[in-house]
C-alpha positions in Angstrom: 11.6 172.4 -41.8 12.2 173.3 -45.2 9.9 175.6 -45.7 10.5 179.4 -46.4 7.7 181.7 -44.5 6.6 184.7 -45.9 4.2 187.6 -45.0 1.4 188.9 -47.5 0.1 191.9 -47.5 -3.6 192.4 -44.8 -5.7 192.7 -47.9 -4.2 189.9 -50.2 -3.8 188.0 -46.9 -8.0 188.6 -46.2 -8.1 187.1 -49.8 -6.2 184.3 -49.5 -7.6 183.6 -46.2 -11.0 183.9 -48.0 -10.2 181.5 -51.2 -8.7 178.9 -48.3 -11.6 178.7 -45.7 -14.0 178.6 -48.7 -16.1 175.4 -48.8 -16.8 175.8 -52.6 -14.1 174.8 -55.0 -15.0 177.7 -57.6 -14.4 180.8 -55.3 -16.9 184.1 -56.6 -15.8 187.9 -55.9 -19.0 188.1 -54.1 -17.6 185.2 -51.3 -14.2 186.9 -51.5 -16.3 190.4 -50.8 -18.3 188.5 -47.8 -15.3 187.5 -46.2 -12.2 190.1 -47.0 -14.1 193.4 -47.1 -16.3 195.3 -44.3 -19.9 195.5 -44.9 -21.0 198.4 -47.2 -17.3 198.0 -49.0 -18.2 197.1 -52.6 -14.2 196.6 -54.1 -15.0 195.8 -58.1 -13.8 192.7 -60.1 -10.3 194.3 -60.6 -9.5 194.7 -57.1 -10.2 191.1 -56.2 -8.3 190.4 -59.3 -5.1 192.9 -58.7 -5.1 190.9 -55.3 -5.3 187.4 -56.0 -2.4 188.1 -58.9 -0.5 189.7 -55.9 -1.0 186.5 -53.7 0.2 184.5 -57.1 2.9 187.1 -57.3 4.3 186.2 -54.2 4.8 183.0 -54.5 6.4 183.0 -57.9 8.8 185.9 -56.8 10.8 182.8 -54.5 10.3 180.4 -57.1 7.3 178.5 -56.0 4.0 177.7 -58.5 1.0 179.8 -58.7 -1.5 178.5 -56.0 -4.9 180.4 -57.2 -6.2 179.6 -60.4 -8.0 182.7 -62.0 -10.9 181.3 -64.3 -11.4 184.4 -66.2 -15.1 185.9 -65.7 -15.9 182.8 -63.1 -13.7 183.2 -60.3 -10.8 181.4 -58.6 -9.8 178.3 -57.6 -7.3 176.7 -55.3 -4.6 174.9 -56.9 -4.0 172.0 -55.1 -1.0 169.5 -56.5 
């Protein structure tokens, strides 16, 4: 109760899905590649970028914070309050 639910996106779902289940708190493209992309797909920095600011996107958009922190050149961590 109280809580608004929302669909993402499949591949900024796979993502998301990807920085959650992740046992490492910094999360690397090449984790996010393992585990949101089909073998042989190679998607470059940008992609996983572009999707992990549409994941943050969504969540602004109704007004709730940012829950991946981008830690420019390293990778992304989940921001947990």
């Amino acid at each position: 109760e109280g809580f608004e639910t929302f669909k993402l996106a499949p591949r900024p779902a796979l993502v998301f899905a990807a920085i959650l289940n992740s046992r490492c708190s910094l999360v690397t493209d090449d984790i996010i590649r393992e585990k949101a992309w089909d073998m042989g797909e190679y998607p470059s920095h940008d992609t996983i970028y572009g999707n992990v600011k549409r994941i943050n996107r969504a969540f602004t958009q109704r007004g709730l914070p940012e829950v991946i922190r981008i830690l420019k050149e390293t990778g992304y961590e989940l921001i947990r309050n």
